[in-house]
N, C-alpha and C positions, 0 to 999 in steps of 0.2 A: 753579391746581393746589394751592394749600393754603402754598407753597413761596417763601419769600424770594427775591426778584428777584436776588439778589448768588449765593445759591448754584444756584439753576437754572441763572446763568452762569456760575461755577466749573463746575460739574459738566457743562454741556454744552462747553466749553471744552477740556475732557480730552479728549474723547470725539470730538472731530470730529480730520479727518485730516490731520496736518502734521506737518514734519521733527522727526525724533526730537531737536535739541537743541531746537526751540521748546516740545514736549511737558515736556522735564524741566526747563524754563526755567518753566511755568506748577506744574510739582508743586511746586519748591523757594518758589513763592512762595505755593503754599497750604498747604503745610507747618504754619502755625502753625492755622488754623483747620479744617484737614483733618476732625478727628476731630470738633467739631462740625459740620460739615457733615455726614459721614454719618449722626450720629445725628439729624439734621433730617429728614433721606431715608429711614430705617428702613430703612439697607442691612443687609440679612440675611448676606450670603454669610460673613465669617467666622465667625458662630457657625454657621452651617447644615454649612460644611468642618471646619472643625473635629470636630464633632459624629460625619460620619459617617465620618472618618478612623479618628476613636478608633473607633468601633465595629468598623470592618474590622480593625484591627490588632490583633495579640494583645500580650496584658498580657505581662509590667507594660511601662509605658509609660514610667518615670523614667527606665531607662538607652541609651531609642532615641536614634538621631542623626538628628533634622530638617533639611531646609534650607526655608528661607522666600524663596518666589522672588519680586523687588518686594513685600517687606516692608511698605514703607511705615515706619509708625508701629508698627507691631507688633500690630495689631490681632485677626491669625489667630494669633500667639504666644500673645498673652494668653486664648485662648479654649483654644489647646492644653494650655496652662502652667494654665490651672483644671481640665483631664481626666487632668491627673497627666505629663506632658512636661515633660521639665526640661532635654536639652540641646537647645537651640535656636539655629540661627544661622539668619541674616541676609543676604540682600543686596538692595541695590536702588541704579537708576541714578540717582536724587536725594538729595546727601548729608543736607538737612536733616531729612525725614521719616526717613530712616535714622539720624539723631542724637536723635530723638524714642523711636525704638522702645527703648535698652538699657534704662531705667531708670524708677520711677515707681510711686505708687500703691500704695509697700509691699513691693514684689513684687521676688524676687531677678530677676536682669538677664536680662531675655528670649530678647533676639534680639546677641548679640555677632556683630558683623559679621565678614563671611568676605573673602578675597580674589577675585577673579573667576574665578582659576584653581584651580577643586576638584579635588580627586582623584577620579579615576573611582572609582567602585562604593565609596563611603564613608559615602552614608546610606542610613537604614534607612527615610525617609520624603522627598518633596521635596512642598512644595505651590506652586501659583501661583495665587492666588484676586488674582479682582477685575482684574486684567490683561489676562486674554486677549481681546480684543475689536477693532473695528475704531477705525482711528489707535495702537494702543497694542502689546504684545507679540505678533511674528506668528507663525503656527501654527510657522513652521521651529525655533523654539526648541524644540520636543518630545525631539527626539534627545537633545540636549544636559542636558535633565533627564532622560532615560532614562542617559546616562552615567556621571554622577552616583550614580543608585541603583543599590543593593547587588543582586545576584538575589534573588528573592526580596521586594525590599522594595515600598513602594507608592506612586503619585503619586498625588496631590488637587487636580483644576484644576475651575476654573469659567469658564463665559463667559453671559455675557447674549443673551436671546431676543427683545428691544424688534427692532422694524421698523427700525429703522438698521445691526443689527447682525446683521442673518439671513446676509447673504452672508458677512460672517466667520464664522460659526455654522457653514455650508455645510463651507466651506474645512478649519475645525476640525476637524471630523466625520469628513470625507474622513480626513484626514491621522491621526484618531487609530485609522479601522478600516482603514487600510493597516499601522500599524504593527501589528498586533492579528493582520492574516491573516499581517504575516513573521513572527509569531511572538515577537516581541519582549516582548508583554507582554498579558494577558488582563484583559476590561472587568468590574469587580464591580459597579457600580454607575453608574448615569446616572437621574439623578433629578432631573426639570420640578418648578419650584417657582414658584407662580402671583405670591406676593406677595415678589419679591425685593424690588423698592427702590419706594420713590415714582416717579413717572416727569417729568420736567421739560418737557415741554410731552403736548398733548393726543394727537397723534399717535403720540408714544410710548407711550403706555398701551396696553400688551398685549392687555387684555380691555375698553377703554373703564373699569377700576376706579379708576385713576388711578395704577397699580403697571405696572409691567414684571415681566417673569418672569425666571428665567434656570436655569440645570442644573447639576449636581455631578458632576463624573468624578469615581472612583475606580479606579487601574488596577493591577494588581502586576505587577510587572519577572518574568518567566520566568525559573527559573534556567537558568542556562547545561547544555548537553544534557551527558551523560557518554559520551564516544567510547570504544565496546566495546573491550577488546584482542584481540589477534588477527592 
């Protein structure tokens, strides 16, 4: 596959299914080589969320309040913080890649970590890129980012379309157009993207290119209805 034998096993390592502390037990230990490894893989997803976040959102965009859901390193900050996003936080369940994301490269501090416990309806944007997928963040988390956002404001999730991951794909789907008919929040965007990431063994390749695909939600928070008087 074109792809160093050490990161095809990082990265298929994440990806397969085991209990959630072995999971953030293998993130805190890729932590340091994390961000080259995805630049080996030509993972797209945060610039591609990124991208069309800013596009749905209206300007100006310096004084919106983000939350970054599994962070990581800061890698969809950094792409947001170059489209004019300045307050940016943070969270994610592995501290090291979360001690990576504040600072760096110049650039005033990205993603300042939040506490677990957010205040309802306090940002104006939440993303979860690069997460949602099978072994890793499960669909039921949705609510919980719907809590969070302001009415009106907008979520930006991604999950991958590789053949390992279509029954989570399924699940996903399900759960984001049930929220969608209660009413909760309206789909602006779902966009198939053929060349997400390199793909780490042959089977995975989406179209036999050697790439996996994966999609972009974009959703905005309904505001809350106004009860007539009377």
């Amino acid at each position: 596959m074109g792809l160093p034998a050490a990161v095809r096993d990082r990265v298929a390592a994440v990806h397969r299914g085991s209990a959630l502390p072995d999971r953030l037990r293998l993130y805190d230990g890729w932590a340091a080589r994390y961000e080259q490894d995805v630049a080996a893989l030509e993972y797209r997803a945060p610039h591609l969320a990124a991208a069309s976040l800013a596009f749905a959102f209206p300007a100006p965009h310096a004084e919106a309040r983000l939350l970054d859901v599994a962070c990581g390193t800061g890698l969809v900050a950094r792409e947001l913080h170059r489209r004019g996003f300045r307050c940016l936080h943070g969270v994610d369940g592995s501290a090291p890649p979360l001690s990576r994301a504040g600072t760096g490269r110049g650039e005033p501090r990205r993603v300042p970590p939040v506490t677990p416990c957010v205040l309802a309806e306090h940002y104006d944007a939440v993303t979860l890129v690069g997460a949602l997928g099978e072994g890793q963040v499960p669909s039921t988390v949705l609510p919980e980012l719907l809590r969070v956002t302001r009415p009106g404001g907008f979520l930006c999730l991604t999950t991958r379309s590789n053949p390992s991951n279509l029954r989570y794909k399924a699940e996903l789907e399900a759960a984001l157009g049930q929220l969608e008919r209660s009413g909760a929040w309206q789909k602006l965007l779902a966009q198939e993207v053929e060349y997400w990431e390199r793909a780490v063994t042959e089977e995975e390749s989406t179209q036999g290119n050697g790439y996996i695909s994966g999609v972009v939600y974009i959703y905005q928070k309904c505001p809350v209805p106004h009860l007539e008087e009377g």
